[in-house]
N, CA, C and O atoms as CSV, one atom per row, in Angstrom:
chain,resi,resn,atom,element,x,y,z
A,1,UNK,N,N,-6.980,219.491,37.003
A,1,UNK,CA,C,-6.752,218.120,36.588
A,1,UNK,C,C,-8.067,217.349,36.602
A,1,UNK,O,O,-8.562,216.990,37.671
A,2,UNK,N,N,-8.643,217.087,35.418
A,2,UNK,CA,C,-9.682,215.794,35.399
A,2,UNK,C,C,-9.805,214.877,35.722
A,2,UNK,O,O,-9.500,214.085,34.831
A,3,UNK,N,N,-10.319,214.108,37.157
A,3,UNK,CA,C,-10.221,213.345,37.632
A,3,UNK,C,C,-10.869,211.917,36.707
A,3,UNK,O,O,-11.790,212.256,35.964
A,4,UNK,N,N,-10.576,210.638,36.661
A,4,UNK,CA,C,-11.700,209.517,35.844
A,4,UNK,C,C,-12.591,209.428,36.002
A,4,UNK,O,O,-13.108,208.802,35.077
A,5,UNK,N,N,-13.405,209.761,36.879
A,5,UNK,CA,C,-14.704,209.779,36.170
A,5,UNK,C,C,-15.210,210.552,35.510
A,5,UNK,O,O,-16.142,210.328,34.737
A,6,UNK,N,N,-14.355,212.209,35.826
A,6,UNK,CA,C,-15.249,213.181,34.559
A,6,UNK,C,C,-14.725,212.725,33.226
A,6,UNK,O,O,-15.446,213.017,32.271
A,7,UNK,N,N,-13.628,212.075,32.970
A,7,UNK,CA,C,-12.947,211.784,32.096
A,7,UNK,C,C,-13.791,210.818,30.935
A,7,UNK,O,O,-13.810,210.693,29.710
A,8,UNK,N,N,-14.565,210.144,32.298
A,8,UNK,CA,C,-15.126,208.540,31.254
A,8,UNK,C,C,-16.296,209.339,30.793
A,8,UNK,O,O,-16.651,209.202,29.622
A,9,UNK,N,N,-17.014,210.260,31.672
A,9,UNK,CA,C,-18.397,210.499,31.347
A,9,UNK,C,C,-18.401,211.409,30.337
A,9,UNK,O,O,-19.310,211.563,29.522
A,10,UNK,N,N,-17.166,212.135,30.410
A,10,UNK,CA,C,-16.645,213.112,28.613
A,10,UNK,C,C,-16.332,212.050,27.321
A,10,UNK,O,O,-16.778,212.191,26.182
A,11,UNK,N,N,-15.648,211.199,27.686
A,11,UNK,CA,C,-15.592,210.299,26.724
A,11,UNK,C,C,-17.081,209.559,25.947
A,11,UNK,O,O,-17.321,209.404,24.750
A,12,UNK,N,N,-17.942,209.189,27.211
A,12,UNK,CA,C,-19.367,208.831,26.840
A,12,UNK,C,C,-19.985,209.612,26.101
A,12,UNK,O,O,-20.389,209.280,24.987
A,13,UNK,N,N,-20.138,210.695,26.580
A,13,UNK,CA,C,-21.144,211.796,25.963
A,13,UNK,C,C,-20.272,212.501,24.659
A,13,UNK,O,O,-20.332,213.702,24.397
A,14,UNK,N,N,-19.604,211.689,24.040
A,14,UNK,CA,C,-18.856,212.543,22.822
A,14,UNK,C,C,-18.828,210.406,22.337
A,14,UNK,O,O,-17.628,210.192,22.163
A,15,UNK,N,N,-19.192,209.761,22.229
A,15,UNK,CA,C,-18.823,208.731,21.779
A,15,UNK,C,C,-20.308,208.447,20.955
A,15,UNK,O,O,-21.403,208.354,21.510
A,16,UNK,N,N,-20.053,208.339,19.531
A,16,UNK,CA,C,-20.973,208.091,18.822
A,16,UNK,C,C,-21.941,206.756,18.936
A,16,UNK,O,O,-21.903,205.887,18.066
A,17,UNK,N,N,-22.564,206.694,19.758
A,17,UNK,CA,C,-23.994,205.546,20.271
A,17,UNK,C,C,-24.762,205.858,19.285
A,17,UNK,O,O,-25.054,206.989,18.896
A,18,UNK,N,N,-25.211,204.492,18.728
A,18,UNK,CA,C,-26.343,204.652,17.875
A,18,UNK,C,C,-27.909,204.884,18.781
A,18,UNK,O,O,-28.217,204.350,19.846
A,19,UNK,N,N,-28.843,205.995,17.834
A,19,UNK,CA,C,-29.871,206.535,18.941
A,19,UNK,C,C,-30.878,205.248,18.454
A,19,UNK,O,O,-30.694,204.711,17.362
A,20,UNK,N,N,-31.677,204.925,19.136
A,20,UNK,CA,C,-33.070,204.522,18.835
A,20,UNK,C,C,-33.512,204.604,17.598
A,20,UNK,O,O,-33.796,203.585,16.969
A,21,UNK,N,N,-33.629,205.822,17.085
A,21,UNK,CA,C,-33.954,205.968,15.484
A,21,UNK,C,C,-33.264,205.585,14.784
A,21,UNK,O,O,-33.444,205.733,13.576
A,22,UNK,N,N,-31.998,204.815,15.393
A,22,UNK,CA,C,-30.949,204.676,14.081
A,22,UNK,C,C,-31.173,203.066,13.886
A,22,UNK,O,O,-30.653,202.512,12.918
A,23,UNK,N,N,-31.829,202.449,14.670
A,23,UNK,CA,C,-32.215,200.555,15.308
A,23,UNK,C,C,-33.222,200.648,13.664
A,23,UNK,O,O,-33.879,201.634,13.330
A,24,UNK,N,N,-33.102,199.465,12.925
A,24,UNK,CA,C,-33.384,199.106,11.846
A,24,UNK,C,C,-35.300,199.095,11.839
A,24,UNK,O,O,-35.910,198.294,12.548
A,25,UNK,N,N,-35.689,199.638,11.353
A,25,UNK,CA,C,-36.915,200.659,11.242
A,25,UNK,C,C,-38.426,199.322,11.568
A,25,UNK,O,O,-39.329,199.399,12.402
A,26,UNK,N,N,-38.185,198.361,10.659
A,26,UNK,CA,C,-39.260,197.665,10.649
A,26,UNK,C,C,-39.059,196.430,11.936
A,26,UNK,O,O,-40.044,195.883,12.430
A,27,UNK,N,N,-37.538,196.086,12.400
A,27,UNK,CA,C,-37.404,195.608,14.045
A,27,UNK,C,C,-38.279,196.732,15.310
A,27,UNK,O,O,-39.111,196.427,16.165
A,28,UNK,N,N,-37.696,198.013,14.984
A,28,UNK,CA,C,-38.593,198.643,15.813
A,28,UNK,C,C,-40.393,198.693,15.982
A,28,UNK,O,O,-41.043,198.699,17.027
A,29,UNK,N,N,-40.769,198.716,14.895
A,29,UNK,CA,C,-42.377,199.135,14.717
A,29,UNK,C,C,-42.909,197.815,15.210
A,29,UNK,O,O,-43.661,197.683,16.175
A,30,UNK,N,N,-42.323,196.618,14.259
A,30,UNK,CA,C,-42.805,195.276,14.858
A,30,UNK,C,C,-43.192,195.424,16.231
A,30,UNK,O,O,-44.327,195.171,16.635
A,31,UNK,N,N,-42.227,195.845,16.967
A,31,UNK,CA,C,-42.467,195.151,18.681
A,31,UNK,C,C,-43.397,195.642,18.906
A,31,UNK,O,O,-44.113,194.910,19.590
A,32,UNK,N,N,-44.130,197.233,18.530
A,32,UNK,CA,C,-44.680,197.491,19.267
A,32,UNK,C,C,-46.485,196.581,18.682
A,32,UNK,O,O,-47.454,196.528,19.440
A,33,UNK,N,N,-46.485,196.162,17.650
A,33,UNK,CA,C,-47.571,195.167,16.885
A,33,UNK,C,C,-47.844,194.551,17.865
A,33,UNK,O,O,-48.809,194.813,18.583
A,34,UNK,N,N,-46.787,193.345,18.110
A,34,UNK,CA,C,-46.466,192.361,18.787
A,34,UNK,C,C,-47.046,192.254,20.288
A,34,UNK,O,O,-47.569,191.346,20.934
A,35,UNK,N,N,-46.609,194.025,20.627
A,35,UNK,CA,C,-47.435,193.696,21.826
A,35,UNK,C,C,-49.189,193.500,22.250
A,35,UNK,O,O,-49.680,193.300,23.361
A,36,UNK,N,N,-49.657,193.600,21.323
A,36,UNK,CA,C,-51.199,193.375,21.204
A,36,UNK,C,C,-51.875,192.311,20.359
A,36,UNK,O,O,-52.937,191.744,20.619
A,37,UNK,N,N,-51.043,192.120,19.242
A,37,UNK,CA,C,-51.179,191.168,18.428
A,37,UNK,C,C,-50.518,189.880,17.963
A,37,UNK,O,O,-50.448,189.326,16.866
A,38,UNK,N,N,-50.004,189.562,19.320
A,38,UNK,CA,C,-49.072,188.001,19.507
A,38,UNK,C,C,-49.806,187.373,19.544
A,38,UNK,O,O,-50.901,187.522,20.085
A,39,UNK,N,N,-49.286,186.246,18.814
A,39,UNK,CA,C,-49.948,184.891,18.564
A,39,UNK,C,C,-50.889,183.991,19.757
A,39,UNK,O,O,-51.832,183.225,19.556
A,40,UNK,N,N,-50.108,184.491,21.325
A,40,UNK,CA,C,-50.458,183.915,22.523
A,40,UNK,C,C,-51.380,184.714,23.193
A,40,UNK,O,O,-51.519,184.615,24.412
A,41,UNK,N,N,-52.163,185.663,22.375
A,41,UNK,CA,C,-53.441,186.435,22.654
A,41,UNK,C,C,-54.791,185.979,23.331
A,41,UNK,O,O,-55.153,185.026,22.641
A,42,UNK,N,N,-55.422,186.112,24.010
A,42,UNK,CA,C,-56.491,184.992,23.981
A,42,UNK,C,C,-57.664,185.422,23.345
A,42,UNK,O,O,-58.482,184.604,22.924
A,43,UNK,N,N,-57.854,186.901,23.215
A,43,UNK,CA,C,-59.048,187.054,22.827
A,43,UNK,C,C,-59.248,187.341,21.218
A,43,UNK,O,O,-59.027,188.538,21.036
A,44,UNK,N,N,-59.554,186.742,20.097
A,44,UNK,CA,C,-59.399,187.089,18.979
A,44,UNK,C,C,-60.464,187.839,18.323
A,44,UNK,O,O,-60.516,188.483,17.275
A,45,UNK,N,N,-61.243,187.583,19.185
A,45,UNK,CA,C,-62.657,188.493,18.775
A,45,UNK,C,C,-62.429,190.126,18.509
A,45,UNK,O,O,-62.833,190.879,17.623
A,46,UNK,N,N,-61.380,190.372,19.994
A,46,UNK,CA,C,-61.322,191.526,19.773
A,46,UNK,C,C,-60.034,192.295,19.513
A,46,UNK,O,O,-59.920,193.519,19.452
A,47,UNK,N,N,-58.904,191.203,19.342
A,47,UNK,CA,C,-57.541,191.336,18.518
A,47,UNK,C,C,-57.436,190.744,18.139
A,47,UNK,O,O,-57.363,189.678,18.750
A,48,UNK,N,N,-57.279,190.780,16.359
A,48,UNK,CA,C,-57.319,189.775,15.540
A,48,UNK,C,C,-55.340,189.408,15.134
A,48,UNK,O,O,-54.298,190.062,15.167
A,49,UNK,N,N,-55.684,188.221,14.841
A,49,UNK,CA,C,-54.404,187.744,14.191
A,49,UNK,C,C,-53.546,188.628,13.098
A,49,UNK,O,O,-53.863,189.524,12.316
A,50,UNK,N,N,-52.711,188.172,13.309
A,50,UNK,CA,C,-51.626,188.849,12.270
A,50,UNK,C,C,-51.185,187.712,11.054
A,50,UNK,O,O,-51.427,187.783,9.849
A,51,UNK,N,N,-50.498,186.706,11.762
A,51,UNK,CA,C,-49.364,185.707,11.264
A,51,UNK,C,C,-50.860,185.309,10.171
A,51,UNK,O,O,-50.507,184.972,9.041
A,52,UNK,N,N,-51.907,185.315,10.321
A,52,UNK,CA,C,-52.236,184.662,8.925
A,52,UNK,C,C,-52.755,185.442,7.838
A,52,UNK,O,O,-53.774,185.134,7.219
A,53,UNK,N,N,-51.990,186.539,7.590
A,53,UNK,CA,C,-52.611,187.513,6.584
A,53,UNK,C,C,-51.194,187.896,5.646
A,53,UNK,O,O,-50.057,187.841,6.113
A,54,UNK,N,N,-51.457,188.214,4.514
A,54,UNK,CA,C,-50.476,188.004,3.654
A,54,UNK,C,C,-50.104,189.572,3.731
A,54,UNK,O,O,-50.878,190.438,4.138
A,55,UNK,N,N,-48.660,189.816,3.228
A,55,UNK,CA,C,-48.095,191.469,3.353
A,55,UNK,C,C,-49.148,192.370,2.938
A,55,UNK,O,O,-49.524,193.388,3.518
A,56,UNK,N,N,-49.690,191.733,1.572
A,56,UNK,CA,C,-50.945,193.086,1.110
A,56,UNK,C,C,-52.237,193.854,2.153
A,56,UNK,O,O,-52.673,194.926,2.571
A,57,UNK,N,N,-52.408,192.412,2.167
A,57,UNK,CA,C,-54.082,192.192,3.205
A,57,UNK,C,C,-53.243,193.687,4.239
A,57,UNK,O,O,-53.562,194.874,4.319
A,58,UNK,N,N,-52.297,193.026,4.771
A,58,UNK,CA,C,-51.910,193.883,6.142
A,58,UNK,C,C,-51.821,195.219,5.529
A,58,UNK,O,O,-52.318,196.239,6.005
A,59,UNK,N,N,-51.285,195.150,4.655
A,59,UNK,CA,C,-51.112,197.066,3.908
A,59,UNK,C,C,-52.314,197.483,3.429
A,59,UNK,O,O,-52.487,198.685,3.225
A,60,UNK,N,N,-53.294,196.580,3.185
A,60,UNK,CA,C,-54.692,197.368,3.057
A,60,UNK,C,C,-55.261,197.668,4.162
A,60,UNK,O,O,-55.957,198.663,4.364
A,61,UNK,N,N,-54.921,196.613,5.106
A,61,UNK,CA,C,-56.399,197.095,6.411
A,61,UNK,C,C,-55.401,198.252,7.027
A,61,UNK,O,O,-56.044,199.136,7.594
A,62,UNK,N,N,-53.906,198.454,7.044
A,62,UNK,CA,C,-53.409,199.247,7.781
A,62,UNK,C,C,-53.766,200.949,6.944
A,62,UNK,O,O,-53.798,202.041,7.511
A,63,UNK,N,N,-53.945,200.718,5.778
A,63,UNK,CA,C,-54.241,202.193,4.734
A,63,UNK,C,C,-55.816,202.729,4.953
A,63,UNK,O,O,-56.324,203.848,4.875
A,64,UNK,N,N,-56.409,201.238,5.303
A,64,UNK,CA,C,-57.841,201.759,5.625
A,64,UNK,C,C,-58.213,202.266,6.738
A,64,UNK,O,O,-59.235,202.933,6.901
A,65,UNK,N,N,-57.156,201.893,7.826
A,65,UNK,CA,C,-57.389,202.342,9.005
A,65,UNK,C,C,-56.887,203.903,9.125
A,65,UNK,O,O,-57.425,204.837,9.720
A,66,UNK,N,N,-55.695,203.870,8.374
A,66,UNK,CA,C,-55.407,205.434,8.282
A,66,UNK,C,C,-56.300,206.316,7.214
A,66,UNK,O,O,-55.984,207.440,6.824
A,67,UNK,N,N,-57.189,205.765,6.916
A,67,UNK,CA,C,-57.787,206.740,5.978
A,67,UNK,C,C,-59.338,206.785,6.850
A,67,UNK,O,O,-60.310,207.253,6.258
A,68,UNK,N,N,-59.426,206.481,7.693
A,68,UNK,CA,C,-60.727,205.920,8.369
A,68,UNK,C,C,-61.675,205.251,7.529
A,68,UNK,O,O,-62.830,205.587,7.792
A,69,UNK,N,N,-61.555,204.349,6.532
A,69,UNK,CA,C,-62.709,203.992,5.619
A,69,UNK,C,C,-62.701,202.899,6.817
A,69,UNK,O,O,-63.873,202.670,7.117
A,70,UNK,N,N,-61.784,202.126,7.628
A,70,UNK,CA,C,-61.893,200.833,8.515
A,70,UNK,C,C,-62.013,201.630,10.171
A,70,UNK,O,O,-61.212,202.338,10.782
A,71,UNK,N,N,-63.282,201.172,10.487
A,71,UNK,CA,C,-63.090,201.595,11.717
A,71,UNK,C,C,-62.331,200.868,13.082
A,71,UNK,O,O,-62.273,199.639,13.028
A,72,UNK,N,N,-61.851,201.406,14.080
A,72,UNK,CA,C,-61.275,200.593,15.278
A,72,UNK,C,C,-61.038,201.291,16.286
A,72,UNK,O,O,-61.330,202.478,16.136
A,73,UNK,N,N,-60.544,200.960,17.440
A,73,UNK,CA,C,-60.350,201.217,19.059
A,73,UNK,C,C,-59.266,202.388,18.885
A,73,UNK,O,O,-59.460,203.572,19.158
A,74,UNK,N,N,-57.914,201.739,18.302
A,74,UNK,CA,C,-56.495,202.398,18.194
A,74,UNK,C,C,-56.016,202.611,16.827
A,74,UNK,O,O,-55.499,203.614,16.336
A,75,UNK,N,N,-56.269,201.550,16.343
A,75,UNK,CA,C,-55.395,201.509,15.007
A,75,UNK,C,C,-55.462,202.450,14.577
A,75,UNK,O,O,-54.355,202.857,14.226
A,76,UNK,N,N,-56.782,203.556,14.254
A,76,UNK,CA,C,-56.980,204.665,13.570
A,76,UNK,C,C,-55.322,205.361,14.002
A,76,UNK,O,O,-54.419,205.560,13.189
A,77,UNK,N,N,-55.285,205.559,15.078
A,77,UNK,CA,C,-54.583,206.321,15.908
A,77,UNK,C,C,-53.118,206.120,15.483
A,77,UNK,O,O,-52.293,206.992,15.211
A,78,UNK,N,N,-52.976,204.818,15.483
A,78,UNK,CA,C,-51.996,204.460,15.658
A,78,UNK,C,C,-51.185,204.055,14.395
A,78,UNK,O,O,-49.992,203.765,14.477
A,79,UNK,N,N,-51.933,204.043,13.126
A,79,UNK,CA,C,-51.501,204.081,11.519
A,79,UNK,C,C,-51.180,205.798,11.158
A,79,UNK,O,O,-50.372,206.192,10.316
A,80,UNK,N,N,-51.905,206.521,11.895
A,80,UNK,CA,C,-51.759,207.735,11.447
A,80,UNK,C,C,-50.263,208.255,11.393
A,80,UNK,O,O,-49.708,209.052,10.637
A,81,UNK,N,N,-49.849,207.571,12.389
A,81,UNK,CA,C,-48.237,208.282,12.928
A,81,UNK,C,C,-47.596,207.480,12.315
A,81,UNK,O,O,-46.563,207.281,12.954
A,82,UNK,N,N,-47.633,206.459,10.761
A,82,UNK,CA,C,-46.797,206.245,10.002
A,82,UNK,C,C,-46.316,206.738,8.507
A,82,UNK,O,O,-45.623,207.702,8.831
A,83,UNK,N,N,-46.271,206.694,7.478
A,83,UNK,CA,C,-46.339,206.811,6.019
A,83,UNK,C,C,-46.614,205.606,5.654
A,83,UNK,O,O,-46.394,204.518,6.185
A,84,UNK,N,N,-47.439,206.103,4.084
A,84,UNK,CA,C,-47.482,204.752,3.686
A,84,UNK,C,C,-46.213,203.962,3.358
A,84,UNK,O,O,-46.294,202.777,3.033
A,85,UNK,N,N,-45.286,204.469,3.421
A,85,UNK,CA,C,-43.490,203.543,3.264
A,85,UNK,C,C,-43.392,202.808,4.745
A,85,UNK,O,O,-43.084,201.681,5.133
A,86,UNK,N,N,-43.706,203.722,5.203
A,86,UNK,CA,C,-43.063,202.941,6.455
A,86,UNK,C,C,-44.451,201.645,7.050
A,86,UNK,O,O,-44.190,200.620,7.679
A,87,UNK,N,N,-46.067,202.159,6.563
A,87,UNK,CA,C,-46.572,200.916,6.643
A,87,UNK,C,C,-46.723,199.671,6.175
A,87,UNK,O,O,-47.248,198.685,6.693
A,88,UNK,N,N,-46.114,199.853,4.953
A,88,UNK,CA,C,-45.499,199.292,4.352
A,88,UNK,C,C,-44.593,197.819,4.702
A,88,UNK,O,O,-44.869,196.619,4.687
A,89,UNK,N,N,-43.401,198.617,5.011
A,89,UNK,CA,C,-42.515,197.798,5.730
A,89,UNK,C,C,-43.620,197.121,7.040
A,89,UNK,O,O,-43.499,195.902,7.161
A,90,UNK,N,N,-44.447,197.653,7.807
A,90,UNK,CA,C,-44.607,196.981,8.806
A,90,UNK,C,C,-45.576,195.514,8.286
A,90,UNK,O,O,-45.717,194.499,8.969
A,91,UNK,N,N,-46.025,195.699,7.225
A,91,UNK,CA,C,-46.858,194.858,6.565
A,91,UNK,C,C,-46.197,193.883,5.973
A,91,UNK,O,O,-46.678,192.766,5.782
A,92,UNK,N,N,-44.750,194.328,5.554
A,92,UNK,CA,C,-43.776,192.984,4.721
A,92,UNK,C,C,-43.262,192.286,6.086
A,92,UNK,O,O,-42.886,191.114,6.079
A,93,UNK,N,N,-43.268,192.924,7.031
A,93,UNK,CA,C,-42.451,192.212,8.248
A,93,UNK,C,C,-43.789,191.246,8.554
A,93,UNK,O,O,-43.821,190.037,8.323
A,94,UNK,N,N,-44.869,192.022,9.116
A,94,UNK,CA,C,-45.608,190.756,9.690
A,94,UNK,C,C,-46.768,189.903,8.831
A,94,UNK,O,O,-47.474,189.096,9.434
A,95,UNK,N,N,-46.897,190.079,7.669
A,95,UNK,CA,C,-47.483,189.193,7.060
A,95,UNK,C,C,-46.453,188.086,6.674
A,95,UNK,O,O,-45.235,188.000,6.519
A,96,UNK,N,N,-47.657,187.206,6.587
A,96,UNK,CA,C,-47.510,185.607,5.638
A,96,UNK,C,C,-46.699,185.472,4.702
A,96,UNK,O,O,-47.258,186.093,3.799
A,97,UNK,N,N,-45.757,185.084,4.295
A,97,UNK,CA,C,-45.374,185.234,2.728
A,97,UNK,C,C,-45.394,183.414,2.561
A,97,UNK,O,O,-45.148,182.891,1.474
């Protein structure tokens, strides 16, 4: 006889939860921008703004960074692990329109 709690924790682990990858693509990537490149930054010298660059601007410096023609600290790094679709989207989310 299955007592309730194996009961609930069978029910859990068979209950369709949406995973992480399934969370709407350009909400996800944002945050992690956000955490280096919020508006309440202090140093701009050496993290530059976001909010004032228009979707393109952002999809160029993000293509240049993945192509290394733009050099930097992370970004190289950190454009690499997208497509250009998906940098894309991160460029319509945080630019200017």
């Amino acid at each position: 006889m299955l007592t309730m709690t194996r009961l609930i924790i069978i029910l859990i682990s068979l209950s369709p939860f949406p995973s992480f990858s399934e969370a709407p693509f350009s909400q996800v990537s944002t945050s992690g921008c956000l955490a280096c490149h919020a508006k309440e930054q202090l140093d701009r010298e050496i993290i530059p703004r976001l909010d004032n660059r228009t979707p393109n601007q952002l999809y160029q410096l993000l293509l240049d960074f993945k192509s290394g023609q733009r050099k930097g600290t992370v970004m190289n790094r950190i454009s690499q692990g997208f497509s250009d679709q998906e940098l894309k989207i991160i460029s319509d989310r945080l630019g200017t329109h």
